[in-house]
DRENKEBA-826088 format. One record per residue: residue number from 1; x, y, z of N, C-alpha, C in turn. Coordinates in Angstrom, 3 decimals, always signed. Layout:
% DRENKEBA-826088
pos_n_px_n_py_n_pz_ca_px_ca_py_ca_pz_c_px_c_py_c_pz
NUM_X_Y_Z_X_Y_Z_X_Y_Z
...
//
This chain:
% DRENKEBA-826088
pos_n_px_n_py_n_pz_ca_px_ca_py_ca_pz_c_px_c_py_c_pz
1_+0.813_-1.194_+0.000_+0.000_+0.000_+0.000_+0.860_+1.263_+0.000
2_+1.971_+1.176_+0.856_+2.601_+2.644_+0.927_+3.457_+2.583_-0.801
3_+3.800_+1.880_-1.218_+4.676_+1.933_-2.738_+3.500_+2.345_-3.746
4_+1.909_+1.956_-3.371_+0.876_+3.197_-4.209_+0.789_+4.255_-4.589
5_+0.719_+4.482_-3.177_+0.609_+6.113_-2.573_+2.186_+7.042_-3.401
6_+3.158_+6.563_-2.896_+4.638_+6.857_-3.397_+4.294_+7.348_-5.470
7_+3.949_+6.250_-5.537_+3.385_+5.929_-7.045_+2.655_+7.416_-7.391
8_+1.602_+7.803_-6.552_+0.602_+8.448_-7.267_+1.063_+9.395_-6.869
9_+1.949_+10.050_-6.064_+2.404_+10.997_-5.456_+2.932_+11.509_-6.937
10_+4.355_+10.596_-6.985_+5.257_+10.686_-8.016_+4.797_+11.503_-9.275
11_+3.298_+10.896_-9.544_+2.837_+10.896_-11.132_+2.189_+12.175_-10.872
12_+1.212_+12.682_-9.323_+0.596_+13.764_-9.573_+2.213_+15.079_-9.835
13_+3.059_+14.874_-9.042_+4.056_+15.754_-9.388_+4.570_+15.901_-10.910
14_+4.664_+14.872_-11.431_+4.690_+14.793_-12.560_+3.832_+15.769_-13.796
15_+2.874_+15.035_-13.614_+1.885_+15.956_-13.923_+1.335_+17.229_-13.763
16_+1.554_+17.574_-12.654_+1.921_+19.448_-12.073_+2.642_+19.967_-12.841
17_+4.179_+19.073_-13.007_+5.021_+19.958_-13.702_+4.995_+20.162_-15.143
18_+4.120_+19.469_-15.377_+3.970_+19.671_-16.958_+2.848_+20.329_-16.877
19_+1.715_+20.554_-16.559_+0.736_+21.942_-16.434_+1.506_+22.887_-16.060
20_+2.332_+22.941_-15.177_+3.080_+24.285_-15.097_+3.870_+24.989_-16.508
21_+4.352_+23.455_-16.710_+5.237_+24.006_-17.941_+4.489_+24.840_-19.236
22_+3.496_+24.187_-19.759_+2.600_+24.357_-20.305_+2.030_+25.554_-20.753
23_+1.523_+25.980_-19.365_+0.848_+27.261_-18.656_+2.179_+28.420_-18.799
24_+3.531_+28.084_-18.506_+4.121_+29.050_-18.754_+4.514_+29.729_-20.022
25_+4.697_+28.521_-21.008_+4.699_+28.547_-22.398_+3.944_+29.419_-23.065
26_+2.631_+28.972_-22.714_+1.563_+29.841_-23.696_+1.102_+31.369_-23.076
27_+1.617_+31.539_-21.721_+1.150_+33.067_-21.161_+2.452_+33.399_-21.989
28_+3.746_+33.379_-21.914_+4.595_+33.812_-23.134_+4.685_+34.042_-24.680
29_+4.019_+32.898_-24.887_+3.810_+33.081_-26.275_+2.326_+34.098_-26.920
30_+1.775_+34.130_-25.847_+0.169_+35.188_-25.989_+0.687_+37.025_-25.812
31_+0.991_+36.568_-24.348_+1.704_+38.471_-24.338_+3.088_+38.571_-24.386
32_+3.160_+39.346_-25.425_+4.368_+40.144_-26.054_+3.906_+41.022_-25.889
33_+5.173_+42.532_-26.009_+5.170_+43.538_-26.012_+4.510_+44.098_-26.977
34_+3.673_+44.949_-26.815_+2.539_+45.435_-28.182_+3.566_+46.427_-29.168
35_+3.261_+46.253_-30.262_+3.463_+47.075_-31.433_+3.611_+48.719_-31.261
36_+2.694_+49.129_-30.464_+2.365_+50.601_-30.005_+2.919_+50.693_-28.769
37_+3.782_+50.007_-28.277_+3.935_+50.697_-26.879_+5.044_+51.749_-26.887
38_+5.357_+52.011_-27.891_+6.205_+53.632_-27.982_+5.690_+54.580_-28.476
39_+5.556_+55.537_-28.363_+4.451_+56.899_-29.312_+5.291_+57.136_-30.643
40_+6.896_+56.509_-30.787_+7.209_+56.576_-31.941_+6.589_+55.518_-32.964
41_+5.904_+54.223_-32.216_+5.394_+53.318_-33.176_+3.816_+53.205_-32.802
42_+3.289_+54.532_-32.843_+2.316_+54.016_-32.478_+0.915_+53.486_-33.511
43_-0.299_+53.073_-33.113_-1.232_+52.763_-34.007_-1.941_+54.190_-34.555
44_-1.864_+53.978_-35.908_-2.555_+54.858_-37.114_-4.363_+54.425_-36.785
45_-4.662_+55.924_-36.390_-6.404_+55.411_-35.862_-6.927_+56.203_-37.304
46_-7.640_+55.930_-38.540_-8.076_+56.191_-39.293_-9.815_+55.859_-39.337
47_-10.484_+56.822_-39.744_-12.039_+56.446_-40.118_-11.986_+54.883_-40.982
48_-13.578_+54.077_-40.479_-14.334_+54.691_-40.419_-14.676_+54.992_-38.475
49_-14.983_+55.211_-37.670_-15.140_+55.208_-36.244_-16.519_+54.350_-35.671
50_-16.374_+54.011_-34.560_-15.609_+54.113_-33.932_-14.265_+53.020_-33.973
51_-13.022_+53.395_-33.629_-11.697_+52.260_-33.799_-11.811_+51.263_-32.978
52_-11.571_+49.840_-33.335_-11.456_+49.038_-32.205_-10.328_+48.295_-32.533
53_-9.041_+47.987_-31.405_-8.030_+47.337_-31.961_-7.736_+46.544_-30.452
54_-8.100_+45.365_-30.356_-7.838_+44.556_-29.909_-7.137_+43.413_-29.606
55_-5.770_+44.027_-28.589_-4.695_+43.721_-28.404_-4.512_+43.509_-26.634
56_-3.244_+42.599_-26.496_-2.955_+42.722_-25.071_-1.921_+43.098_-24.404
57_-2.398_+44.226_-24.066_-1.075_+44.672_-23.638_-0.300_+44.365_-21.621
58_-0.822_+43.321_-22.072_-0.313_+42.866_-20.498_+1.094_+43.113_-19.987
59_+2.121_+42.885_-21.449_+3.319_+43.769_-21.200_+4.119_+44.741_-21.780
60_+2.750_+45.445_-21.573_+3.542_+46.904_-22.731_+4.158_+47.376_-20.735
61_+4.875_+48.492_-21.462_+5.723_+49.502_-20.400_+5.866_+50.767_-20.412
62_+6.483_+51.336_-19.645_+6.367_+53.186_-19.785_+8.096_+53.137_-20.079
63_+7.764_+54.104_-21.200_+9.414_+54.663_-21.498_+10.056_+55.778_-20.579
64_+10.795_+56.088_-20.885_+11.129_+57.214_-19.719_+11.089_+58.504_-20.444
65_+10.730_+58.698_-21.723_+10.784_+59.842_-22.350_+8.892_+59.846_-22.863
66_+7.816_+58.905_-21.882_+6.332_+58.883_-22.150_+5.962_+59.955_-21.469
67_+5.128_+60.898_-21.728_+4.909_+61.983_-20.561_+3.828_+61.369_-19.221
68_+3.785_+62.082_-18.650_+3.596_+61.573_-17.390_+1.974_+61.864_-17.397
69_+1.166_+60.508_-16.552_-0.151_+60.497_-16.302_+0.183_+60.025_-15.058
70_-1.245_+60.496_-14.257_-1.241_+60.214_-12.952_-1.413_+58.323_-12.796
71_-1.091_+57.655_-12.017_-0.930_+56.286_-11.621_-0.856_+55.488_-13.214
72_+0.164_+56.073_-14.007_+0.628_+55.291_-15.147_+1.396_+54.113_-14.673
73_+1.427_+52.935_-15.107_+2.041_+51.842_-15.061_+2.263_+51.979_-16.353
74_+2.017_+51.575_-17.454_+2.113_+51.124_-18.774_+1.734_+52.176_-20.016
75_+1.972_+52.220_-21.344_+1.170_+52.448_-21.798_+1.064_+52.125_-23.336
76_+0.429_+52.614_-24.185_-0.014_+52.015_-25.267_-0.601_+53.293_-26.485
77_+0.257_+53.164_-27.296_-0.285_+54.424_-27.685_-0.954_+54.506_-29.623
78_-1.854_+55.441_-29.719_-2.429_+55.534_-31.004_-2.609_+57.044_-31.065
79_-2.367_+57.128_-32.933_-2.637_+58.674_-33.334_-3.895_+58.603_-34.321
80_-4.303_+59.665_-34.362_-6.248_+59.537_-35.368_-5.222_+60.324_-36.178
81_-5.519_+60.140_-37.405_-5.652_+60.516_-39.056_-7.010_+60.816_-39.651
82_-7.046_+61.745_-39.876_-7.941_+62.351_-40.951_-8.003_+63.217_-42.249
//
């Protein structure tokens, strides 16, 4: 009975570590740094309106030359064209 237990122990660890692995893989491979997170690259907002661009910016960042907003963490930026 105890060489079971040992057994299933083994395999649930096993198995953890490969959901972990997994799980780390694909939150990496999903968020990247967005395209726009510099105001030098940012997104071209053109008609028709309203814009919707649906992206994640889970790890965009603040540059040190972004101007300053109150409780900025991050940011993400777009210009309108008309």
């Amino acid at each position: 009975m105890i060489s079971h237990n040992v057994f299933d122990l083994k395999s649930a660890r096993i198995t953890l570590r490969i959901i972990i692995l997994i799980w780390l893989g694909m939150s990496s491979a999903v968020a990247e740094l967005p395209t726009n997170d510099d105001f030098a690259t940012s997104t071209i907002v053109t008609e028709p309106l309203p814009f919707i661009n649906a992206i994640n910016t889970s790890k965009a960042i603040t540059a040190k030359d972004d101007p300053y907003c109150s409780g900025q963490e991050s940011t993400v930026w777009q210009r309108f064209l008309h």
